[in-house]
N, C-alpha and C positions, 0 to 999 in steps of 0.2 A: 080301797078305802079312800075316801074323799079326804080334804086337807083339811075340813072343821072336824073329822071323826079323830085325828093323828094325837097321841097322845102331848107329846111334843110339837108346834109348827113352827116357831119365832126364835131362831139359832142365830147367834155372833161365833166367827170361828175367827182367830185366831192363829195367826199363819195359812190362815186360806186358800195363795196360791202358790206352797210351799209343794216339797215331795212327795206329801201325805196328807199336806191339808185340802191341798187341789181335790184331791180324789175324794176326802171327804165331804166336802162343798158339792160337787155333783150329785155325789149319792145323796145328798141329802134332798139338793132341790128334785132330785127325780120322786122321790118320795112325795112331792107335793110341797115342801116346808118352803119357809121363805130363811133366806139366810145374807147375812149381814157378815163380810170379809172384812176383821179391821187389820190397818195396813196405817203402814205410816209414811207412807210417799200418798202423792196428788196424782201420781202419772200411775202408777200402779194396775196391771191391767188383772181383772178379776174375771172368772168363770162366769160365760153369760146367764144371765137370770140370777146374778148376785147382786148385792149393791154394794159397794165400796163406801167404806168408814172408817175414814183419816183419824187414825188417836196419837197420843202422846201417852205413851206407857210412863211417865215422869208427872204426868196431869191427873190426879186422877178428878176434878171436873169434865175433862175430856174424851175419857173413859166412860163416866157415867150418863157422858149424853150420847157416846156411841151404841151402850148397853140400854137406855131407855123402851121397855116393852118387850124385850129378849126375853124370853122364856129358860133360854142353856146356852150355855158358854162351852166349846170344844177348843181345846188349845194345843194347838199341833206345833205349837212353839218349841224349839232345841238348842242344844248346848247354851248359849249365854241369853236365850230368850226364857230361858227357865226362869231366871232370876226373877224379869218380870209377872212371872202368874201370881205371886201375892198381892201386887198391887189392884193384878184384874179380878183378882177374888173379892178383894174390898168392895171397889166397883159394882161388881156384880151381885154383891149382900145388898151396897148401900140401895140401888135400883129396885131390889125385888126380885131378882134373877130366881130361878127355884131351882139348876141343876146345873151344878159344874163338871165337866170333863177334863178331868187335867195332863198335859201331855206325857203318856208315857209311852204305849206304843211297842213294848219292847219284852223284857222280861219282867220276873216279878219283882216288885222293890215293897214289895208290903212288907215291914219292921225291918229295915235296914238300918244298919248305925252305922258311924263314922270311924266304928271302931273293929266293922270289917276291912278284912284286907284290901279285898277287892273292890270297895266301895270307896275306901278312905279321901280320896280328892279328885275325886269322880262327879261328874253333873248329877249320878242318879240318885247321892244322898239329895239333891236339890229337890228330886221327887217326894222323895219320902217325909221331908222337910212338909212340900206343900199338902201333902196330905195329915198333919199335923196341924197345918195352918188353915187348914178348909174347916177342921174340926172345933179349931179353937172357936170362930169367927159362924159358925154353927150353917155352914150351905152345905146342902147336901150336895155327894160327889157320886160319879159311876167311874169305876178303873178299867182301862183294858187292855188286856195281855195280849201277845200277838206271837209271838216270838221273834224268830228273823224277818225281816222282809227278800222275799224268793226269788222277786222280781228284779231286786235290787244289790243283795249283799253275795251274789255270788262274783269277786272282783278282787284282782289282786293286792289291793290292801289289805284285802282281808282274809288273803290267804289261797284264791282259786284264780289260777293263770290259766283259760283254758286252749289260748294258744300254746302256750309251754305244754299243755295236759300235766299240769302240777296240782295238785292240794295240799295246803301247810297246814296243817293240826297244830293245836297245844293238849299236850298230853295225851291220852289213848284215845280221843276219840272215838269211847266206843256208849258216849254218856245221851242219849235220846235228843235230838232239841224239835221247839214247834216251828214250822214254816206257815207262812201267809204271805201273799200277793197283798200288796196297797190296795190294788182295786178290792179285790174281796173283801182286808179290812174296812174297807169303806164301805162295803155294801151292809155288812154285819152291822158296823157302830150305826150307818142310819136307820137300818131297819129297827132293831133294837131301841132307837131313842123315839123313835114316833109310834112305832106298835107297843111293844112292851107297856102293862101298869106302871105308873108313878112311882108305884112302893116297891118293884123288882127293879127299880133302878136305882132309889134311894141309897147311896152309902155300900153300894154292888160292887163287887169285882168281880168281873165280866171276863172268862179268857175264850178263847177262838184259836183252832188251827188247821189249816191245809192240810200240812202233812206232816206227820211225827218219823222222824230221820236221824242217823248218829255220823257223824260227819265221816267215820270210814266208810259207812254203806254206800253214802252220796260216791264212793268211787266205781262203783258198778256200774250205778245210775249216768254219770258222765261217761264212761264208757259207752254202754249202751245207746245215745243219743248222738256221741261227735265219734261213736267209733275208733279204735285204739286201746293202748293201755295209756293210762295216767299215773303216776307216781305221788303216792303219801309221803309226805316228809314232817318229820315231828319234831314240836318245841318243847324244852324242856318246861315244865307247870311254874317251879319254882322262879327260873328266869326270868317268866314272863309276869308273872305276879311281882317280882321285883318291879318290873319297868312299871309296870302299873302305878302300884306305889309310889313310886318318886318321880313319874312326871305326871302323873295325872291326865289334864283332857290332852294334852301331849300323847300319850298315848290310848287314843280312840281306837286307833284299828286293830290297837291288843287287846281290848278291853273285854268286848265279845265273846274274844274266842277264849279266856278266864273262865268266863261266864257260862261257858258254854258247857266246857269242862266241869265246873261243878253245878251242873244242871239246872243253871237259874234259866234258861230259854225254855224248860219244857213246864207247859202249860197239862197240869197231869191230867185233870179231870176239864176238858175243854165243853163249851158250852152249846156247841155249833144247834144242838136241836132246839135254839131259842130261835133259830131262823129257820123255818121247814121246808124253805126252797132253797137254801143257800149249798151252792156246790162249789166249794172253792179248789183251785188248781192243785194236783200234784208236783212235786218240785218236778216230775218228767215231762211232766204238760207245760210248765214253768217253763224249764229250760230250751223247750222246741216254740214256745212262743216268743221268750222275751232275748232269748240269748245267740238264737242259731245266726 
């Protein structure tokens, strides 16, 4: 498909040469699109065949002349850059923008309130907030679910020491979650914004996954790849739902695995055949690529 055919071509991302937004900025320009990294340093080095676009997320003048002729806005922006996507949502009305992507990335936060446990002072009511706030201000959004990232959350913050050969659960572990590589989520979210109709994107939520996995089974799976046995070791749900609660993004690397437990990582009815080439990693192919 040539780049006048793409339904999408004129993208500002938004954390661009982030963990995730990196990867989405390539996928995108491989597609053909032209894409606009805004950043807020001068020195900032951006993925080649991007252009760099110094804003002031407190300006929004400066926003709107970064946003000028943008087609979609992706915002791979996290923890205290969330705050900022209402401003860039303005922004992106005031301009003429026609499709927002707001960062989520992760599990599902569609009607989340502040008056879940696990939510309570947490960045990801932030999400749900902006999805509230895309609505009011009326630009259309596309959401996308991913689950964990495969490539990345297997790391003892978060529980898998695989020197040690340890895995720390909360609770039984035995609750399904989605896995997805960044690269793949990248290949998905660009495919999907420049093929896809206008109107399959419009106000969409969009989920995608690798592979569908319960954190006990992943003890096989690590066996079988580093050889040995590894030991499960488990937290208690309510403990950990405590600390959650009272320290909030203090406690990130609990937050997960909460989450994980009561099933908000699994993406049930995943969407993968909106990409008919897309063959994304197993966490075994995961692990002998990005981990060995």
């Amino acid at each position: 498909m040539s780049a006048s055919q793409l339904t999408y071509r004129k993208f500002a991302v938004a954390g661009g040469t982030g963990g995730l937004g990196s990867f989405i900025t390539k996928a995108l320009l491989s597609q053909g699109a032209e894409v606009g990294v805004l950043t807020r340093s001068h020195d900032t080095v951006v993925p080649s065949g991007a252009i760099a676009k110094v804003v002031d997320y407190a300006d929004p003048a400066s926003l709107s002349a970064a946003l000028k002729g943008v087609e979609v806005v992706v915002s791979t922006l996290s923890r205290a850059g969330i705050a900022q996507q209402p401003a860039l949502a303005d922004a992106a009305k005031a301009v003429g923008v026609k499709l927002f992507v707001p960062s989520e990335f992760g599990g599902n936060t569609v009607g989340k309130t502040p008056e879940s446990l696990h939510y309570g002072k947490n960045l990801h009511y932030g999400k749900t907030q902006m999805h509230q706030h895309l609505r009011k201000i009326g630009l259309p959004y596309t959401l996308y679910f991913t689950g964990w990232f495969t490539d990345y959350d297997f790391i003892p913050p978060l529980g898998f020491n695989i020197p040690n050969k340890t895995i720390t659960i909360v609770g039984t572990g035995t609750v399904p979650i989605s896995f997805t590589t960044r690269s793949d989520i990248a290949d998905f979210v660009a495919y999907t914004l420049t093929h896809l109709p206008s109107t399959k994107l419009e106000n969409a939520v969009l989920g995608m996954e690798g592979d569908r996995r319960t954190l006990v089974s992943l003890k096989q799976t690590f066996e079988e790849v580093y050889g040995g046995e590894f030991k499960l070791v488990h937290r208690d749900v309510d403990e950990v739902a405590n600390i959650v609660r009272e320290k909030g993004m203090a406690a990130m690397t609990d937050y997960p695995l909460i989450c994980a437990e009561l099933g908000e990582h699994l993406n049930e009815n995943p969407q993968n055949a909106l990409f008919p080439e897309w063959k994304p990693l197993t966490v075994a192919e995961t692990l002998r690529k990005y981990y060995s």
